[in-house]
N, C-alpha and C positions, 0 to 999 in steps of 0.2 A: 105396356106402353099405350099413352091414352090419344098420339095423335095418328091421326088418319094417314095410311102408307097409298102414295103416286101409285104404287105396283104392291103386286103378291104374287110371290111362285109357292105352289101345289108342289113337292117333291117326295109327297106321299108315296112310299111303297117302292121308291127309287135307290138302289146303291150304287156305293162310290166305282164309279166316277163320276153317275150323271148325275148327279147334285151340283155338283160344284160346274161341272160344262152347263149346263140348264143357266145356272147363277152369273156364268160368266156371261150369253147369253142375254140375258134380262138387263144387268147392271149397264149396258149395254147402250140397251133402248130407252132406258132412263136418262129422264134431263140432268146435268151436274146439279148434287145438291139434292138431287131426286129422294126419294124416303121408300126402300124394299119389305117387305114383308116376307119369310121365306118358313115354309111349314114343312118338316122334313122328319121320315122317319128311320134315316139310319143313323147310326151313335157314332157312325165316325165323319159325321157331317161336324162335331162338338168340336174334333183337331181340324178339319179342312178348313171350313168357313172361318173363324178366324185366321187360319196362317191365308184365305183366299184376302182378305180383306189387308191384312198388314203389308201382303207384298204390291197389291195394286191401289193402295193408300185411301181405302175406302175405310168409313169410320162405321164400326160394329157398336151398335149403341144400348142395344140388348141382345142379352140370349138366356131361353128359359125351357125347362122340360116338364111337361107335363103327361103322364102315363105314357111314355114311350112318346112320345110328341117332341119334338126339338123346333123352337121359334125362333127367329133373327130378326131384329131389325139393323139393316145397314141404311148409311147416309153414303150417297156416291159421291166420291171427292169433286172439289166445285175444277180444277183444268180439266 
């Protein structure tokens, strides 16, 4: 993704559940609308973050894995 994220969360070396409490957290402190960047290295961040983002109607606009590496960008929904 080539545009610049408001925020980034580190969730390097984190498992579930603090991924996703961290996520809750951040999404949070973001303006509606705001742009997260979320760098996370366990593999069941791939089912939370999405099902986190469908049930609090935040819009997941990428996800990518690179060597063990899981990247998000979510968009926080604008209410």
């Amino acid at each position: 993704m080539t545009q610049q994220p408001d925020a980034v969360l580190d969730a390097t070396g984190l498992h579930c559940p603090e991924p996703v409490m961290m996520l809750h957290n951040k999404v949070r402190d973001l303006p509606a609308g705001g742009l997260l960047k979320v760098i996370a290295t366990d593999p069941s961040t791939r089912r939370d973050i999405p099902k986190f983002c469908l049930f609090l109607g935040h819009e997941l606009l990428e996800q990518q894995e690179e060597a063990g590496t899981y990247l998000y960008w979510i968009r926080k929904k604008l209410d």
